[in-house]
N, C-alpha and C positions, 0 to 999 in steps of 0.2 A: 504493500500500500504506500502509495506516496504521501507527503506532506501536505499535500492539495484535496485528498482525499476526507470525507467525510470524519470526524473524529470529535467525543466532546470534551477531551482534553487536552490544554495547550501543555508542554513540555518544553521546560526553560532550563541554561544550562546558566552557574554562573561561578565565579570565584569569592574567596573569602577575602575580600577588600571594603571596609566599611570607607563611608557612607556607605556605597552603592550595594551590597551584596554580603550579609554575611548571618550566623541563625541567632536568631532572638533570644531573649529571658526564657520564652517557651519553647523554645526548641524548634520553632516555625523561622524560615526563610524570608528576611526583609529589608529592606535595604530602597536607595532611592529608584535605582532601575527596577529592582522587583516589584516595588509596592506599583510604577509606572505601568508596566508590562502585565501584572495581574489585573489593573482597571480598566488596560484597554483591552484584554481579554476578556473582560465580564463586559462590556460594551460589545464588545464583536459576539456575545452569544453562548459562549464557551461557558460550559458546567462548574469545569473544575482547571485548577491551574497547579501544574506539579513541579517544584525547582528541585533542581540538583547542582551540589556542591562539586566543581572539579578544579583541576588544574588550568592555568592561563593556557598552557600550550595544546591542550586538550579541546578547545572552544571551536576553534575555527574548522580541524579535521572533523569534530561529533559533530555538528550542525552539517555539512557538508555529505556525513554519512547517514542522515537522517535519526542518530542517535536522539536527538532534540532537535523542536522546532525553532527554538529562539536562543539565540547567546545574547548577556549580560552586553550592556555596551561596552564599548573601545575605543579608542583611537581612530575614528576614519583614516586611510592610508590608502594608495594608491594603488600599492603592492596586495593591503589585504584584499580591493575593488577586485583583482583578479580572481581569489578563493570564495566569497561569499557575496552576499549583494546586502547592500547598507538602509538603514530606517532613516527618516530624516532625526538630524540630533538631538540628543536631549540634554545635553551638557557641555561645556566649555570647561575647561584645567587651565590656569597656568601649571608649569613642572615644580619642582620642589627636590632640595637637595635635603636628606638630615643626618645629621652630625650628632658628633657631641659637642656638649657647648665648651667642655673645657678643653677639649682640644684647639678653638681659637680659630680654626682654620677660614681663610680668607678667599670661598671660591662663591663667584656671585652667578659663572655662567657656564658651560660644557667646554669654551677654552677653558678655563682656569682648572677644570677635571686634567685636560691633556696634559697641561704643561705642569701639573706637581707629576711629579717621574714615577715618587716613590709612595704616591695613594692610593688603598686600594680600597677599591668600588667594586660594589655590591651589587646585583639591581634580582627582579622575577627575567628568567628567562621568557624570552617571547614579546615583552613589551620595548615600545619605540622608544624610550627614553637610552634603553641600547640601543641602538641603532645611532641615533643622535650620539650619544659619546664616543662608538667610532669614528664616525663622519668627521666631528672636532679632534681625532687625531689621539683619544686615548690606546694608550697600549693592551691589546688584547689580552695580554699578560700580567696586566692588572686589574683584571675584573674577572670576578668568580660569581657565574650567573645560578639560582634557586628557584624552586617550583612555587615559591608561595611569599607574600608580604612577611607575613609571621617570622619566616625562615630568616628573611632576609635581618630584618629589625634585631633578632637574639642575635645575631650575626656581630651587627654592632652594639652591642649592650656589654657582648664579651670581647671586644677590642679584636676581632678577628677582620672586617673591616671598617674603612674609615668614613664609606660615603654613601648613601644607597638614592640614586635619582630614580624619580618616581612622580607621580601625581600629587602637586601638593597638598590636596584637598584629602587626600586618602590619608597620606603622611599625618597633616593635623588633625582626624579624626583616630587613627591609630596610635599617636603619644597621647593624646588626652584618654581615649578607654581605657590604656593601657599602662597608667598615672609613670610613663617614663619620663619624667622629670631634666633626667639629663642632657635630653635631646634636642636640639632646635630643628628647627623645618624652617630652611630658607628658599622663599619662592624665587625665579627665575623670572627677569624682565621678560615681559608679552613679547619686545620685540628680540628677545632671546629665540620666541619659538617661529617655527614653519608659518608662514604668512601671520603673525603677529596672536595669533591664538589655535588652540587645536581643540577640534571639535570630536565627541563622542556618539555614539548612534549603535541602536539592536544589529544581530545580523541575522541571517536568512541563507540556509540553503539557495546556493544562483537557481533552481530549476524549480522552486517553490514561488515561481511567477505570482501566482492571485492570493496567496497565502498574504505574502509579503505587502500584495497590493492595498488589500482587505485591512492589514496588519496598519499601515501607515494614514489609511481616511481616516482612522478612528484616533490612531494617536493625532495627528495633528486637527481634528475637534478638540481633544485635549489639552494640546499645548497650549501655556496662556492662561488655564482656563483657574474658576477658586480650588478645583483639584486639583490639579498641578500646583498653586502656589501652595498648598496644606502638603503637599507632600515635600515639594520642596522643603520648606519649613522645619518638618518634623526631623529631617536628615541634617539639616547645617547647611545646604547650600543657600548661597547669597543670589538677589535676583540676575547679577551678572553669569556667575555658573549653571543655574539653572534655565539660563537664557529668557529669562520673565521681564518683559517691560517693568521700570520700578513702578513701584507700589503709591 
């Protein structure tokens, strides 16, 4: 049966990355894109809505394999355009670098990753913010990639590395649950990133054509709307990250 096919449950895949995605006080999955993705699946009809927790690098192949209908957002890329087909966004990031604070260090942007020789960086295997630190010329040889946020963060808690780029929004939502103290989350100038901000969006099996289609009238009824701002809200995103006219 394909994705297109008759079914009255939607199947979401997502990672443990708060805000967007990670399981609750009750043990239920929730998060800014999940609680999104479940409203516009009760709009579009659907019964019931089932998420499961994987891996970042696990997203793009299960969707693809009709493991699940929908991945967690990400990054829009260019490169991913080719693997899956994109929702419109529901999110803007600037990056974020975090440290510890006593270590002092003085890096505001992915040069300033290159050019310390002897820093090592952290990051989730899969995500663009690698990408961008090679591009800027850091040494492969200094960055030891992990499956998970979590992973990465013990990482630097135990001085095993020095830097973990990443979403900064994710970052300050993971030192505050996580009451690490030590840590700073320094964001990245907007005009740090790829055309001045980077945008997030569902994805889609490419061959789940009307799925997809169906998927995106109903999300963008939503976008904007006092549901979206309540969900916003409840997660931490500001109305810039959650792309909401202000208030």
């Amino acid at each position: 049966m394909t994705i297109d096919a008759l079914t009255d449950c939607i199947t979401y895949a997502y990672i443990d990355e708060p805000p967007f995605g990670y399981l609750g006080p009750a043990g239920e999955a929730e998060g800014y894109d999940i609680d999104i993705a479940r409203y516009v699946a009760s709009e579009m009809g659907f019964d019931a809505f089932k998420a499961q927790m994987v891996s970042f690098g696990e997203l793009a192949e299960g969707v693809s394999a009709n493991r699940w209908m929908i991945n967690t957002a990400m990054f829009t890329t260019a490169e991913r355009s080719k693997v899956v087909s994109f929702s419109r966004p529901i999110w803007r990031l600037k990056d974020g670098f975090a440290m510890r604070r006593e270590d002092g260090l003085d890096i505001e942007n992915y040069e300033d990753l290159a050019l310390r020789k002897n820093l090592r960086v952290g990051a989730v295997r899969g995500n663009v913010q690698v990408q961008l630190a090679l591009e800027a010329g850091l040494n492969p040889a200094n960055l030891t990639l992990f499956k998970t946020q979590a992973e990465v963060f013990d990482q630097i808690m135990n001085n095993n590395i020095d830097v973990y780029p990443g979403a900064a929004l994710a970052h300050r939502r993971f030192i505050s649950r996580a009451g690490l103290t030590g840590l700073e989350n320094r964001s990245v100038a907007r005009d740090e990133l790829p055309g001045g901000q980077a945008f997030g969006a569902f994805s889609f099996n490419k061959e789940a054509v009307g799925f997809a289609s169906a998927f995106d009238d109903k999300l963008d009824a939503f976008l904007g709307s006092k549901e979206h701002r309540a969900i916003a809200g409840r997660h931490g995103l500001d109305d810039w990250e959650a792309l909401l006219a202000p208030a």
